[in-house]
C-alpha positions as CSV (number, residue, x, y, z in Angstrom):
1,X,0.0,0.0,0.0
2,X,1.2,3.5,-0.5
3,X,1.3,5.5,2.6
4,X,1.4,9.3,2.2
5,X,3.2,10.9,5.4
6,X,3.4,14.5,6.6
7,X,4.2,16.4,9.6
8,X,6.0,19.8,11.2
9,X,8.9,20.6,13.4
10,X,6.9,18.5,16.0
11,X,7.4,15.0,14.4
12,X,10.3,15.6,12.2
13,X,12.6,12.8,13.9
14,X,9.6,11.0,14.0
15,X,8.8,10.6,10.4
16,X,12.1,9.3,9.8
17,X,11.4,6.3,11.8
18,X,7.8,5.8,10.6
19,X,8.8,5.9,7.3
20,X,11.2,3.6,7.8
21,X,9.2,1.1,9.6
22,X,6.5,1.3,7.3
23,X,9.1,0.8,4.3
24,X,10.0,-2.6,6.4
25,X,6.8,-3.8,6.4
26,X,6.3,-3.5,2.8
27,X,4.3,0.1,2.3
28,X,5.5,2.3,-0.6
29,X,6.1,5.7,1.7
30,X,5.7,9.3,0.1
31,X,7.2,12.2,2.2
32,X,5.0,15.2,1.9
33,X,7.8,17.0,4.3
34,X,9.0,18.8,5.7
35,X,12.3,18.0,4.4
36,X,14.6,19.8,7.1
37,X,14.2,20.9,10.9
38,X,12.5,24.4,11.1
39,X,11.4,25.2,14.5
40,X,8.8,27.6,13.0
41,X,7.5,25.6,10.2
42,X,4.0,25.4,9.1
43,X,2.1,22.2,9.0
44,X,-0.8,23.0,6.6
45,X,0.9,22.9,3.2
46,X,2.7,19.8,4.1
47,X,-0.4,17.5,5.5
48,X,-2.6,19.3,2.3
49,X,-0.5,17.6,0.1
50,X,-0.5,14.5,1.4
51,X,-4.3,14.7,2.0
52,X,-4.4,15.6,-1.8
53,X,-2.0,13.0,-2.4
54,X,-3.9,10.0,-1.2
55,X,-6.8,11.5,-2.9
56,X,-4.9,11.2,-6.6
57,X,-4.1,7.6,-5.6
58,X,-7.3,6.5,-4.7
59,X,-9.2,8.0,-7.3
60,X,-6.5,6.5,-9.7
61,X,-7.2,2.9,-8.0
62,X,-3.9,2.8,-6.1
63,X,-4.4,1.1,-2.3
64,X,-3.2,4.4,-0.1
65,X,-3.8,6.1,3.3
66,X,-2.2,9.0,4.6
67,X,-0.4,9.6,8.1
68,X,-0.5,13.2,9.3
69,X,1.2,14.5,12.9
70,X,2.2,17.2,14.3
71,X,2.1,18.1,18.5
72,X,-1.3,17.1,18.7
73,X,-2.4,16.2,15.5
74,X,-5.8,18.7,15.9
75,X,-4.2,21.0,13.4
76,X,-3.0,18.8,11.4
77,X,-6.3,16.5,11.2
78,X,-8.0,20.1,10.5
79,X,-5.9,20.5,7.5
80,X,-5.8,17.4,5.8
81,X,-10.0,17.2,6.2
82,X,-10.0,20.2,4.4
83,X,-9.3,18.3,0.8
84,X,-12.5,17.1,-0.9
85,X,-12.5,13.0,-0.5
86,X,-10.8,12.8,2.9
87,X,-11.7,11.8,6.0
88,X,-9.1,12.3,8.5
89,X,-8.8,11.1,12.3
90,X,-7.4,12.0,15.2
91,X,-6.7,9.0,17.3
92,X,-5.5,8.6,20.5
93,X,-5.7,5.0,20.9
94,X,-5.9,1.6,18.8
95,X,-9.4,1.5,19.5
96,X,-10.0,5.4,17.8
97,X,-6.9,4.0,15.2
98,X,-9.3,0.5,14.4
99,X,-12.8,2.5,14.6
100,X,-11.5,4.9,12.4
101,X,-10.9,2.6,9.5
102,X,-13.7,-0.2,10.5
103,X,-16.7,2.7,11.2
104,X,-15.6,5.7,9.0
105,X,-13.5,4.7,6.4
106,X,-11.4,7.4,7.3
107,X,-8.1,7.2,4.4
108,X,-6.0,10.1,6.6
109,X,-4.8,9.3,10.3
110,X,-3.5,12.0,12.8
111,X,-1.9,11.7,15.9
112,X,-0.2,14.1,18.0
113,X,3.8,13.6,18.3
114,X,3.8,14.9,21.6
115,X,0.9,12.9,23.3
116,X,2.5,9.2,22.8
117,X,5.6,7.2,22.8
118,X,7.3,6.4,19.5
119,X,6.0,2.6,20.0
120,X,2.7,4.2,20.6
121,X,2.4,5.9,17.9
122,X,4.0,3.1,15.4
123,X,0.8,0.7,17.2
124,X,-1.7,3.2,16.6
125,X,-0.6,3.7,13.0
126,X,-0.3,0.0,12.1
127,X,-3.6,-0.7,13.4
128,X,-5.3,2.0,11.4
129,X,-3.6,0.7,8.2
130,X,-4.5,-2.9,9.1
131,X,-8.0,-2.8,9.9
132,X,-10.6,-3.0,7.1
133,X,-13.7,-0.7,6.5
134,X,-16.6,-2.7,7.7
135,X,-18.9,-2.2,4.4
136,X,-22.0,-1.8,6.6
137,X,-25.4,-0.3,5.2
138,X,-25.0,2.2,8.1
139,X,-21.5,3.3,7.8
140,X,-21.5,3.5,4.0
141,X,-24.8,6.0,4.2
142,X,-23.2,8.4,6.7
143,X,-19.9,8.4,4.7
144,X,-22.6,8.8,2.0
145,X,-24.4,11.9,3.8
146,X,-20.3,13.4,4.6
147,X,-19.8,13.4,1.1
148,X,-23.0,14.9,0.0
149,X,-23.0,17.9,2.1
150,X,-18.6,18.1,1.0
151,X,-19.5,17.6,-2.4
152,X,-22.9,19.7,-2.9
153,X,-23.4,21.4,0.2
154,X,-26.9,19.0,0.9
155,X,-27.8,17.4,3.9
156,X,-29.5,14.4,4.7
157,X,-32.2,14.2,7.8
């Protein structure tokens, strides 16, 4: 699977060892950057492009998710959600990482650099990208109604 990754100055080490890790277990990794250490870098450009990344892919029929992080992932989750045809999370734990994927389809993760251990965060991230979208009548419709309002500004009662 291809795995877009972005971050800030917050998880900059970090991304260097996810990507890594996820190039071990097999994953075709895209950096989305930063590309050096700037203390006062900005996060939105970086986790945009992923976001739009993973989009291209998956309208293109490649497998791929994106990882987003940052200190706490909000702003970073805030960005990402803000291209047409994601749905990013911010989890905390492997049951947020696996409901994510199982309930909402969701194709970006964040997590917050700052809030969790490096084996933390390497848990949460391979159990989003391991767990399946459930299919459900229920959770396809309300992915369904998402898109809808995203798409043509309607919503569903």
């Amino acid at each position: 699977m291809r795995i877009h990754v972005a971050t800030d100055h917050a998880g900059f080490e970090y991304s260097k060892e996810l990507i890594a890790h996820l190039t071990e277990a097999g994953h075709d990794c895209v950096d989305h950057g930063p590309t050096e250490y700037d203390a006062l870098d900005d996060y939105p450009s970086f986790c945009i492009r992923a976001a739009q990344a993973v989009v291209a892919d998956q309208q293109a029929g490649v497998m791929a998710l994106g990882v987003v992080f940052g200190g706490s992932g909000n702003g970073e989750q805030m960005a990402a959600n803000k291209v047409e045809g994601v749905r990013a999370a911010l989890v905390w734990n492997e049951a947020t990482a696996a409901l994510a994927r199982e309930h909402n389809d969701a194709n970006v993760i964040a997590v917050g650099a700052r809030q969790h251990s490096s084996e933390e965060m390497l848990q949460l991230i391979d159990t989003f990208i391991a767990t399946p979208f459930s299919g459900e009548e229920r959770h396809t419709r309300r992915i369904q109604q998402i898109f809808r309002f995203e798409s043509a500004g309607e919503l569903v009662d």
